[in-house]
KOLRO-173023 format. One record per residue (C-alpha): z negated, y negated, x; residue in one letter. Coordinates in steps of 0.02 Angstrom, whole numbers, plus 50000, padded with zeros to 5 digits. Each point is the difference from the previous one (the first is absolute). Layout:
residues N
ZYXa/...
This chain:
residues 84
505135016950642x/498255001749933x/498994990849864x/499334988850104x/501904993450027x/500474983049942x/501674994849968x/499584979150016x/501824994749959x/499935007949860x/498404994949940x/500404981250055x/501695003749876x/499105005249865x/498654990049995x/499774987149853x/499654980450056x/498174994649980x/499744988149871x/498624993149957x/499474987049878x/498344987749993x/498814999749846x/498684986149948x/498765007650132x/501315001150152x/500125016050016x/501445010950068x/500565015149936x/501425009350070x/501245010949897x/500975004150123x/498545011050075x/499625007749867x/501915007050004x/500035005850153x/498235009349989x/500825007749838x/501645004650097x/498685008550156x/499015010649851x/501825008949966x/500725002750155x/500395018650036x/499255010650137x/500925009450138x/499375014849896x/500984995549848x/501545004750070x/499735017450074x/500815016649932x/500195018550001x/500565009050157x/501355005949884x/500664983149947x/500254998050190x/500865016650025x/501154997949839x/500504982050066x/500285005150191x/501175015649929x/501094986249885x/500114989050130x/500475013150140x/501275006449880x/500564982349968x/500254991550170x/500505016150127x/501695005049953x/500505018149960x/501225003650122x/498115000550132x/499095012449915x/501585011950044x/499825011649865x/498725000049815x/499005013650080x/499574989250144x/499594987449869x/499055007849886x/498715006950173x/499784979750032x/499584997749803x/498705013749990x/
């Protein structure tokens, strides 16, 4: 994934109908664009959603302690060397 990725369901899901509506002269003008240039101005980067190598460390220690059972570490001490 990079910034230059699109997601085009998505924007196809979100995007607002065009509407547009004549005047005297005949011109067009389009809301819907407008809306959807808005939307693009706001869209996060793939550099919003970074963090700290400890974030990753804390969240890879709950999960290990979450998901492998016990009873395969063997003993604490063994468990507490993987958790360092």
């Amino acid at each position: 994934i990079s910034e230059q990725s699109i997601d085009i369901g998505a924007q196809l899901a979100t995007q607002a109908p065009i509407q547009s509506n004549m005047d005297s002269v005949g011109s067009i003008s389009a809301h819907g664009l407008s809306l959807a240039n808005a939307h693009a101005k706001f869209k996060p980067k793939f550099a919003d959603f970074t963090c700290s190598h400890t974030e990753v460390l804390l969240f890879a220690r709950l999960i290990t302690k979450e998901v492998i059972p016990h009873a395969f570490w063997g003993s604490d001490h063994n468990f507490n060397i993987i958790m360092k």
